[in-house]
Backbone as CSV, one residue per row, in Angstrom:
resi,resn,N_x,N_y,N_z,CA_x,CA_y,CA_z,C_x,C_y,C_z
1,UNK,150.064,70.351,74.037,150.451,71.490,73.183,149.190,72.298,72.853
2,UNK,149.504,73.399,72.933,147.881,74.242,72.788,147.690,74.442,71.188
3,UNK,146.337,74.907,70.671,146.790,75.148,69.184,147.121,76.458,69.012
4,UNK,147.971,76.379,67.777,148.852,76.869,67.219,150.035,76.577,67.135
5,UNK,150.738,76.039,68.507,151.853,75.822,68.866,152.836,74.793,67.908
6,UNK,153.363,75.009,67.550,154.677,74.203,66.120,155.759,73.669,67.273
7,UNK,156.455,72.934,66.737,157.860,72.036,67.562,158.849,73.473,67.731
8,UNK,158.737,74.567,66.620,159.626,75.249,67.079,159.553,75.994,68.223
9,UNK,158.595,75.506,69.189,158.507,76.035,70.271,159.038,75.926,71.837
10,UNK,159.375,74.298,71.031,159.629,73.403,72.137,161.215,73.579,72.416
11,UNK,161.841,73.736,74.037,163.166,73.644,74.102,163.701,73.085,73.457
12,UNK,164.852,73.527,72.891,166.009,72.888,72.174,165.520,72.863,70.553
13,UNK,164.396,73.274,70.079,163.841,73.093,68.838,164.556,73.492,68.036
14,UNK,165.749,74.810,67.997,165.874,75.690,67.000,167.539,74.975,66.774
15,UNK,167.764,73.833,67.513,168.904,73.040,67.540,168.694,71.665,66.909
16,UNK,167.520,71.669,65.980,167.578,70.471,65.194,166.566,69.842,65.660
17,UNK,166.155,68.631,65.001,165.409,67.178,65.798,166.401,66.575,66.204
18,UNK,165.617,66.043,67.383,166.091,64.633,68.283,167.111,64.044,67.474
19,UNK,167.802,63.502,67.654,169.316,62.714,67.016,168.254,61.222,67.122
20,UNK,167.939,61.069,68.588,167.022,59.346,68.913,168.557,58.522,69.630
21,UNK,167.915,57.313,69.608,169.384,56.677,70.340,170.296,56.400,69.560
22,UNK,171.176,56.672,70.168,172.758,56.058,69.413,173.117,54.683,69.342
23,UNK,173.802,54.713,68.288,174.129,52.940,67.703,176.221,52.813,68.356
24,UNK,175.706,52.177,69.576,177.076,52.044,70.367,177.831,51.237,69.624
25,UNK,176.939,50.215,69.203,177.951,49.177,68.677,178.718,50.136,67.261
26,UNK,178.585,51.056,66.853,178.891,51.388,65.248,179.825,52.704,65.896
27,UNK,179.872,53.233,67.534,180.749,53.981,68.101,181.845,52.838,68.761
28,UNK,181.721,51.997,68.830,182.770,50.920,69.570,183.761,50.377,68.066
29,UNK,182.836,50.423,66.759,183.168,49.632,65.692,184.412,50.583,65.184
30,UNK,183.699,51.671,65.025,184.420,52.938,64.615,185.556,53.442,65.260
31,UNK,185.239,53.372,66.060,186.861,53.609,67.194,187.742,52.272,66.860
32,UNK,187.765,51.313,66.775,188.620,50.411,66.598,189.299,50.390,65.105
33,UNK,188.199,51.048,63.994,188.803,50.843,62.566,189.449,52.620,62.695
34,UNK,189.118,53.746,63.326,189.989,54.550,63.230,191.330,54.353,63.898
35,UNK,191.150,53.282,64.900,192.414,53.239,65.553,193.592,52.185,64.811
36,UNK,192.770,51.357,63.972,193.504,49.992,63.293,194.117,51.301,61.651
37,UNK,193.417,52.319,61.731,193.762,53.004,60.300,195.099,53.666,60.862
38,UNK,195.229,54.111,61.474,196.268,54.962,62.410,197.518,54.146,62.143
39,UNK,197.512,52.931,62.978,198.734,52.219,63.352,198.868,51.344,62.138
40,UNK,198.306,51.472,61.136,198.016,50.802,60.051,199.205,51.619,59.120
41,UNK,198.744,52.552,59.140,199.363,53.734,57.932,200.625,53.744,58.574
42,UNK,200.787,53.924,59.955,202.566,54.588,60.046,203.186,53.267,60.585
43,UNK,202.471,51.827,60.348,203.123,50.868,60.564,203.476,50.716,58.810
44,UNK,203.447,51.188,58.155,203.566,50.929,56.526,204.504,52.141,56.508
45,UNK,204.714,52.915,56.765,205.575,54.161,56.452,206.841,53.974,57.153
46,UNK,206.921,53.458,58.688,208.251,53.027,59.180,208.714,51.345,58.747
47,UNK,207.518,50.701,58.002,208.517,49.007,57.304,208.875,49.423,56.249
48,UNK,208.689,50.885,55.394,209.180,51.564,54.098,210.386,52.192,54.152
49,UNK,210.994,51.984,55.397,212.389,52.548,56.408,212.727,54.353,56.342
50,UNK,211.353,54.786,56.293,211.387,56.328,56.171,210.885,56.715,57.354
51,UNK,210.855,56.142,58.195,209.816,56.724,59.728,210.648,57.770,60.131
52,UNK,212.031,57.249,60.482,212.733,58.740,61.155,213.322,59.890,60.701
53,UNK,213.522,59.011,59.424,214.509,60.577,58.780,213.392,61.649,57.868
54,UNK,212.288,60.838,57.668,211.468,60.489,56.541,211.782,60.557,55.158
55,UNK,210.422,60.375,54.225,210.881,60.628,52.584,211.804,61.475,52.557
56,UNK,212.551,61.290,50.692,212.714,62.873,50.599,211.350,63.888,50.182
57,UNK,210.602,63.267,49.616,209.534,64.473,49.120,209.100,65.119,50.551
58,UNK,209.201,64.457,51.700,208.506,64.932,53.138,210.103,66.194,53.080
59,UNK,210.785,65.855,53.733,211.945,66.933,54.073,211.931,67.843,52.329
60,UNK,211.685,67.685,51.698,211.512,68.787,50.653,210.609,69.411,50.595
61,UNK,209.520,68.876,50.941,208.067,69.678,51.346,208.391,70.875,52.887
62,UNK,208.933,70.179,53.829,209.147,71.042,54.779,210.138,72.528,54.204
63,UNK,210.981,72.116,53.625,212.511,72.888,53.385,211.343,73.816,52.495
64,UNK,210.482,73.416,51.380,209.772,74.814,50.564,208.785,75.721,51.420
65,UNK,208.032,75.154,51.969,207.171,75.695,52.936,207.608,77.033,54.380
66,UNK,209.214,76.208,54.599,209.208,76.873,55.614,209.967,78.243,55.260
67,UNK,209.365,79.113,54.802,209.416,80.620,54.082,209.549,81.951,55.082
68,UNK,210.018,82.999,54.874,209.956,83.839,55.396,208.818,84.868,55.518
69,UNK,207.733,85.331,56.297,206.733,85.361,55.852,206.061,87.096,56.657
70,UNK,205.605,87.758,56.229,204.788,89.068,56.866,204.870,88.699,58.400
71,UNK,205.335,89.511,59.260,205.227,89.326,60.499,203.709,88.853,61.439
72,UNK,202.813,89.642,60.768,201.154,89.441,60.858,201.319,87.981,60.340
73,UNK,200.974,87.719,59.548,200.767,86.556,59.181,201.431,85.163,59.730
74,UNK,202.810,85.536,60.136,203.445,84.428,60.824,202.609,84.169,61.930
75,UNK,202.645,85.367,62.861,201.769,85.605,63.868,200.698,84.851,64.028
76,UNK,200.112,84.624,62.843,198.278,84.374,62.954,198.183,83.000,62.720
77,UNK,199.680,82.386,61.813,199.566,81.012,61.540,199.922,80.404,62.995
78,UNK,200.580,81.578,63.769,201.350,80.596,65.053,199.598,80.290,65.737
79,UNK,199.069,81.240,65.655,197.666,81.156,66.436,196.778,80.800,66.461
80,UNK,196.698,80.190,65.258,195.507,79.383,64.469,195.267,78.093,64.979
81,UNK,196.383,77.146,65.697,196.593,76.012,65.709,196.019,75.791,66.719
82,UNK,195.697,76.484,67.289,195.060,76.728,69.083,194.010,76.170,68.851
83,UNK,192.975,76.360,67.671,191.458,76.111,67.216,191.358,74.535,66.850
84,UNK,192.887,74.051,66.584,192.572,72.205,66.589,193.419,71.495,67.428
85,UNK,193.670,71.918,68.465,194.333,71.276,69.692,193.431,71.225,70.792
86,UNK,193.820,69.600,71.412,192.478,69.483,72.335,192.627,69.562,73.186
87,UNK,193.870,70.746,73.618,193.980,71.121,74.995,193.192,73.019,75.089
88,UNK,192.594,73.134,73.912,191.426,74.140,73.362,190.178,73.477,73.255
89,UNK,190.374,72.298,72.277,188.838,71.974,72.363,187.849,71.211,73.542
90,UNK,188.673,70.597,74.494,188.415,69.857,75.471,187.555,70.753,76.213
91,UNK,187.965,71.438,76.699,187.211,72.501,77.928,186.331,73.311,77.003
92,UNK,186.165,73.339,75.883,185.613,74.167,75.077,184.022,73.372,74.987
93,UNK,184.453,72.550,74.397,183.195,71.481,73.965,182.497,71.032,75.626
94,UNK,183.337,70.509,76.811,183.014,70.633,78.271,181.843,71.453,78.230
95,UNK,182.407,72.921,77.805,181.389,74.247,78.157,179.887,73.820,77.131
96,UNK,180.162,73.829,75.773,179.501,73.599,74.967,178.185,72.460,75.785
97,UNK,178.978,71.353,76.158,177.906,70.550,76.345,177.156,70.319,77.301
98,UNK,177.319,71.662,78.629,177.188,71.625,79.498,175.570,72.407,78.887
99,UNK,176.054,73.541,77.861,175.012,74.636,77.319,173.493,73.683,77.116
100,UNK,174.165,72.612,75.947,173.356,71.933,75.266,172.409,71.186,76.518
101,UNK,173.452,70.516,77.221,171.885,69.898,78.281,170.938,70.817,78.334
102,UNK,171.861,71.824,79.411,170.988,73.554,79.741,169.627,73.515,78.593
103,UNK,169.988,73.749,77.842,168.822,73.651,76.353,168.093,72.716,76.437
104,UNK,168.227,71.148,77.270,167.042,69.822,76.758,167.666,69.421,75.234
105,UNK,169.263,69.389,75.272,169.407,68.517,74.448,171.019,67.692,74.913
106,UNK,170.239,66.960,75.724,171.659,65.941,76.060,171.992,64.624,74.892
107,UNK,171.419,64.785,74.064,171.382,63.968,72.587,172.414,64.456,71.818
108,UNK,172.689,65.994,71.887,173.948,66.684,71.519,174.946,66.664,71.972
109,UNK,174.705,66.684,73.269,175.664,66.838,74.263,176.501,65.482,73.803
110,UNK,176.355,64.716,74.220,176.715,63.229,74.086,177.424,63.038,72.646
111,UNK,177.137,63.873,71.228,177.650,63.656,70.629,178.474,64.095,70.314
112,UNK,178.758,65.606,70.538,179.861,66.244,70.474,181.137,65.239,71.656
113,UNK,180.195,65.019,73.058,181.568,64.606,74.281,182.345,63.355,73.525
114,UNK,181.359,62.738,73.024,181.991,61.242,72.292,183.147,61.679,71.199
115,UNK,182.986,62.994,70.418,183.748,62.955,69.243,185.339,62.915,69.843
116,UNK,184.962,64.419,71.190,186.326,64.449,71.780,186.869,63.830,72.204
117,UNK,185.755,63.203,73.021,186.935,62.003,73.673,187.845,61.169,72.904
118,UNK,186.836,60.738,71.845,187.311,59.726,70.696,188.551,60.159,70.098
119,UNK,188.553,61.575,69.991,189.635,62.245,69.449,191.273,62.309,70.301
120,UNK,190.781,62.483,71.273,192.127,62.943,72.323,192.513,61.372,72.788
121,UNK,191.792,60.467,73.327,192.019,58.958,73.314,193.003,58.421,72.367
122,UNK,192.459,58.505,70.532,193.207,57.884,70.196,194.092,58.738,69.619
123,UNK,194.497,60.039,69.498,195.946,60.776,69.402,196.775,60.054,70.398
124,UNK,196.212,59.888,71.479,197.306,59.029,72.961,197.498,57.864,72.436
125,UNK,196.584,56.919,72.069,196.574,55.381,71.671,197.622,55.086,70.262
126,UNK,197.381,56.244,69.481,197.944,55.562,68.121,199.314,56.232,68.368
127,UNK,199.746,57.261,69.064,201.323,57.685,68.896,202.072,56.861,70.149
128,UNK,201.131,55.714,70.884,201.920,54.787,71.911,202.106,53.210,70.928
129,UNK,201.463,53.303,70.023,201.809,52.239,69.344,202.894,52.408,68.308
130,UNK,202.692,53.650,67.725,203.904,54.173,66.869,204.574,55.485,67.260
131,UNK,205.653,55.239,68.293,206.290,56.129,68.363,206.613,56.595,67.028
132,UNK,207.168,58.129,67.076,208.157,58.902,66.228,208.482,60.261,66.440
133,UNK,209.939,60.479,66.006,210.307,61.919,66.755,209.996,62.929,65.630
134,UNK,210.111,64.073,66.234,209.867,64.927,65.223,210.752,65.435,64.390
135,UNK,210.356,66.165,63.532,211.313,66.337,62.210,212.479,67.474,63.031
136,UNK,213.773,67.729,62.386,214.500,68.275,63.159,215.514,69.379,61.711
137,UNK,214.219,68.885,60.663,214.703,69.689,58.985,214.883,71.053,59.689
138,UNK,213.862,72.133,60.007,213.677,73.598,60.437,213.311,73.597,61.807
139,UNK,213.786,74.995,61.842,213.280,75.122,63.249,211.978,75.646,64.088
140,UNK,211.522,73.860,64.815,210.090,73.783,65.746,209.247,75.327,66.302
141,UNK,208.357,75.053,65.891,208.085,76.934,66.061,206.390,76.609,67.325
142,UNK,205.755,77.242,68.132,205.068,76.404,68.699,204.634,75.280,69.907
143,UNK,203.376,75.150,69.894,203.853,74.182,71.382,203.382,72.400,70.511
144,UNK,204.463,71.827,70.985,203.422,70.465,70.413,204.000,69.175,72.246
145,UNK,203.954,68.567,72.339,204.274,67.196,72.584,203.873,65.939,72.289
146,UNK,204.348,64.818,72.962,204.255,63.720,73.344,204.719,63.285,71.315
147,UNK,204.357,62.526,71.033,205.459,62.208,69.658,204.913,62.894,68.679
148,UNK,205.664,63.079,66.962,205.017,63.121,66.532,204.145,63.019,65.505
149,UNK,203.663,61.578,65.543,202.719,60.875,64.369,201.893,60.228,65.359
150,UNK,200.326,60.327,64.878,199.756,61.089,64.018,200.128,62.424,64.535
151,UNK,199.401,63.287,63.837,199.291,64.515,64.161,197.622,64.933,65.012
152,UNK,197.778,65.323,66.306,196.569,65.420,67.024,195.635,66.290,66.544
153,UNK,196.532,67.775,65.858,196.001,68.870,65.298,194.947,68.802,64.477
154,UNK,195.712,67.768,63.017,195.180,67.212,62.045,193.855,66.561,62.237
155,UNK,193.620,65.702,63.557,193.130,64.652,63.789,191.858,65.303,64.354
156,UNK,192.405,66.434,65.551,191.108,67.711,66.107,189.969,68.403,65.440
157,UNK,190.980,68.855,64.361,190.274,70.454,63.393,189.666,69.256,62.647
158,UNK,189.795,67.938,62.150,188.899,67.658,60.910,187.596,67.200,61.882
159,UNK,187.564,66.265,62.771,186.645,65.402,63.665,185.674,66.305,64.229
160,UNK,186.513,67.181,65.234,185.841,67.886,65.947,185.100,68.915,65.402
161,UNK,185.663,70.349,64.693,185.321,70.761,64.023,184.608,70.972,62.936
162,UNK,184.784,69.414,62.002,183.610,69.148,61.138,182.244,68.708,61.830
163,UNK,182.546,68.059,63.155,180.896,67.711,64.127,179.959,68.944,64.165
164,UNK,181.115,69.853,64.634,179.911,71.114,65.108,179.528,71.806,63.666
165,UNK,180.619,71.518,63.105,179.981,71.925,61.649,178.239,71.623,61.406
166,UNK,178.365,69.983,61.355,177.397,69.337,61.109,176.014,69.334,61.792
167,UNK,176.479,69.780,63.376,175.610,70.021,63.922,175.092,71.705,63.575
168,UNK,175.584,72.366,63.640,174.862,73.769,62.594,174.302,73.594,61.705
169,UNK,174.582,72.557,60.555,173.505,72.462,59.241,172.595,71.729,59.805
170,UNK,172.755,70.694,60.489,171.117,70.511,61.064,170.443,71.449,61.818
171,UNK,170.397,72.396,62.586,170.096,73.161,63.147,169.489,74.465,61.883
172,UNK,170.222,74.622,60.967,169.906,76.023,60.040,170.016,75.437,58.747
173,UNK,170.601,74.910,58.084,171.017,74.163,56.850,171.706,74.867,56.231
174,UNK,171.914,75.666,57.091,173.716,75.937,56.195,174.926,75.709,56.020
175,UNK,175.701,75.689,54.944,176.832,74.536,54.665,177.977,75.952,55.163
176,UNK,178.087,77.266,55.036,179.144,77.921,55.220,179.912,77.132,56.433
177,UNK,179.745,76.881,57.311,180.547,76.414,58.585,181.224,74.832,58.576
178,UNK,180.766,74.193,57.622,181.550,73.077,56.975,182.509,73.489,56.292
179,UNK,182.314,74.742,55.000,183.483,75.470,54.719,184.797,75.579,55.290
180,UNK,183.790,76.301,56.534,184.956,77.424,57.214,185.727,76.493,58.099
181,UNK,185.208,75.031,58.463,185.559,73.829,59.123,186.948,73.294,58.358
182,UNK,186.627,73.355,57.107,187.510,72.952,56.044,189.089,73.530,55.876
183,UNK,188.366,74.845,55.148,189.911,75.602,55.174,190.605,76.094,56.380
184,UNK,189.922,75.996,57.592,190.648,76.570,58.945,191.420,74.846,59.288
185,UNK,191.035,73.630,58.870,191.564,72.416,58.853,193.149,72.558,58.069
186,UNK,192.723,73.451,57.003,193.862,73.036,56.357,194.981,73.879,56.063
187,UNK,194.598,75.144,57.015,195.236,76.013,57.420,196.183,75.443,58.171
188,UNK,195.445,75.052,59.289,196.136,74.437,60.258,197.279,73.489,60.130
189,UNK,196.975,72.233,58.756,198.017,71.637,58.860,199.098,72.140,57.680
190,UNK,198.726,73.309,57.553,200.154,74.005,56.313,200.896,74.585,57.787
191,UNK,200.235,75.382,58.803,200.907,76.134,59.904,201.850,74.679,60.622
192,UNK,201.481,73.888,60.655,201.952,72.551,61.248,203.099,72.293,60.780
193,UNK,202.967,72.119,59.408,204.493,72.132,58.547,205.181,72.904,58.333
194,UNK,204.868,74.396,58.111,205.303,75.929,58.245,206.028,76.001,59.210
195,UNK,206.157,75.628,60.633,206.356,75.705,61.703,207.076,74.802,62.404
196,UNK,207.525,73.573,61.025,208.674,72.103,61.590,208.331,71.536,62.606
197,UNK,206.974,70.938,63.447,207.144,70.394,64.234,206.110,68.611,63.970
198,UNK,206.031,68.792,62.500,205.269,67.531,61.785,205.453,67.126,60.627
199,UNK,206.152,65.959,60.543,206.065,65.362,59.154,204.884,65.402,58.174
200,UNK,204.965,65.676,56.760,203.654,65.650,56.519,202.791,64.622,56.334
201,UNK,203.903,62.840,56.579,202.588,61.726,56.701,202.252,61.948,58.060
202,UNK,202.445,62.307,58.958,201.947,62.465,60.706,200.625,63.213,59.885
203,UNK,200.527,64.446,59.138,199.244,65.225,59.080,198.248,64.192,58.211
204,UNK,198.921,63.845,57.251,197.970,62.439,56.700,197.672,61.489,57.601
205,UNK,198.307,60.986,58.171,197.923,59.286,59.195,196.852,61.022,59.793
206,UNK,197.057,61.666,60.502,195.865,62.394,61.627,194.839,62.877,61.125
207,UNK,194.662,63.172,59.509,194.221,63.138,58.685,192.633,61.955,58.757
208,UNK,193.773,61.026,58.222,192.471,59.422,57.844,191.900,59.204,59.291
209,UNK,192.485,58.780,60.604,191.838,58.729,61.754,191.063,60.014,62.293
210,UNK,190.995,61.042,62.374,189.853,61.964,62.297,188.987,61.762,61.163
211,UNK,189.321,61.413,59.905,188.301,61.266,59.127,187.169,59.895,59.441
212,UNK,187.792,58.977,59.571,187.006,57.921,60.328,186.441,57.678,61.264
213,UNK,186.932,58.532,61.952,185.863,58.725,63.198,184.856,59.685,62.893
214,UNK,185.095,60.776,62.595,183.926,61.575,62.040,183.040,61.141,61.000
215,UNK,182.867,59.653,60.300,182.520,59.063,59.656,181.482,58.232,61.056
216,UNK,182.646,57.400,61.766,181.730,56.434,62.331,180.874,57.118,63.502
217,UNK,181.120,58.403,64.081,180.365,58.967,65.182,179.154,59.649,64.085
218,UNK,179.225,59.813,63.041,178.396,60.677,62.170,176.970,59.492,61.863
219,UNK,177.119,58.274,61.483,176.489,57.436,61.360,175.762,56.644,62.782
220,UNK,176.480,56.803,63.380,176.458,56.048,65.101,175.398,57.214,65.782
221,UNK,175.383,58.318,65.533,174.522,59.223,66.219,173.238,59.855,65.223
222,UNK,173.784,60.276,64.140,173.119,60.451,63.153,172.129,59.687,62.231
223,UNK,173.469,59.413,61.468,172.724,58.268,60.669,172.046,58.701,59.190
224,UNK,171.120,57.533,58.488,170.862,57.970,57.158,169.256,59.232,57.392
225,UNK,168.836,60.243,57.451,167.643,60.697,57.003,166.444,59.878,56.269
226,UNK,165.199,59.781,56.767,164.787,59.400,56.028,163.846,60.462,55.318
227,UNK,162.195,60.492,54.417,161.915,61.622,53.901,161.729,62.689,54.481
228,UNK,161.566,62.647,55.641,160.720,63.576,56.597,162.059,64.619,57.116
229,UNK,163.377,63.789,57.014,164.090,64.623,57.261,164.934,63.819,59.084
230,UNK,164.005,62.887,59.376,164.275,62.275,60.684,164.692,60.757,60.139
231,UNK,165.947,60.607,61.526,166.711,59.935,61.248,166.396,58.463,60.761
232,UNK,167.110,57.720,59.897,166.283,55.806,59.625,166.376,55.417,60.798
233,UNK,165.997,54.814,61.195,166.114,53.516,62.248,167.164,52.211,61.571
């Protein structure tokens, strides 16, 4: 390095420090307790004998929600949902992490590919252990398949979306995009119910398993800071 020269000089600099190696075992650990939380929750909701018809507070929640609403606005809720489905984020993050190598940071790369995968894996894994059909209160507005609990949407916009969040405040330290991570999350799962094609424990169970994984990939790649600002060992 010649003098003068600072780290912010160095490829990939203005994208954070080094992440360092990842703790597999705490990405192997984590995937199993988001997946045991999943089949956990809607194995407790269908021995409560509400799985198919569901609660009443669920079908009363749908019946208030599903409102007549500004044509724009219906519009925008139908469109929104696009931003936590991982038949959007898949090829998205693909591109993304293709960038990040490009940059000299395959440390990113790797953490974003892990979230998705983790994400779209166990939407498949936990709705083959607990089937359920969808609500049939209003009418399905939207594209969804394969069953529906958890909710994949739910499970996308919090995991995925809160990653890159996270990866921006390390990069700049700004929290707006955790925000905007937030309420576009929870946009999403009012449009979900707005739109009859999800119970609202499906958005909870997709809920806690995106939250746990974005917990255990957050620690597994991340980890605690120490003063300097770089990661503990």
């Amino acid at each position: 390095m010649t003098e003068g020269a600072t780290p912010a000089s160095t490829p990939g600099s203005r994208l954070g420090l080094p992440l360092g190696r990842p703790r597999w075992t705490l990405v192997i650990v984590g995937y199993l307790l988001a997946l045991a939380s999943g089949w956990m929750y809607g194995a407790a909701i269908r021995a409560g004998g509400e799985w198919h018809d569901g609660a009443a507070w669920e079908r009363a929640l749908l019946l208030t929600v599903n409102d007549d609403l500004p044509r724009w606005l219906d519009t925008a809720l139908y469109l929104v949902p696009w931003a936590g489905t991982n038949l959007t984020l898949g090829p998205l993050i693909g591109l993304f992490a293709a960038w990040l190598i490009w940059r000299g940071r395959r440390d990113l790369a790797v953490w974003v590919v892990v979230v998705e995968l983790g994400v779209l894996s166990l939407n498949w894994l936990v709705k083959r252990l607990v089937s359920r059909d969808r609500p049939d209160i209003v009418e399905q507005v939207g594209w969804f398949g394969w069953g529906s609990y958890p909710s994949g949407h739910a499970m996308a916009s919090l995991a995925v979306l809160m990653t890159l969040a996270a990866l921006y405040h390390r990069a700049t330290g700004r929290v707006w995009p955790a925000v905007t991570a937030f309420v576009l999350f929870l946009v999403i799962a009012y449009s979900r119910l707005l739109h009859g094609v999800h119970w609202p424990t499906d958005m909870i169970g997709g809920a806690l398993v995106g939250l746990v994984w974005l917990i255990a990939t957050w620690f597994a790649f991340v980890g605690l800071p120490d003063g300097d600002g770089r990661r503990a060992a």
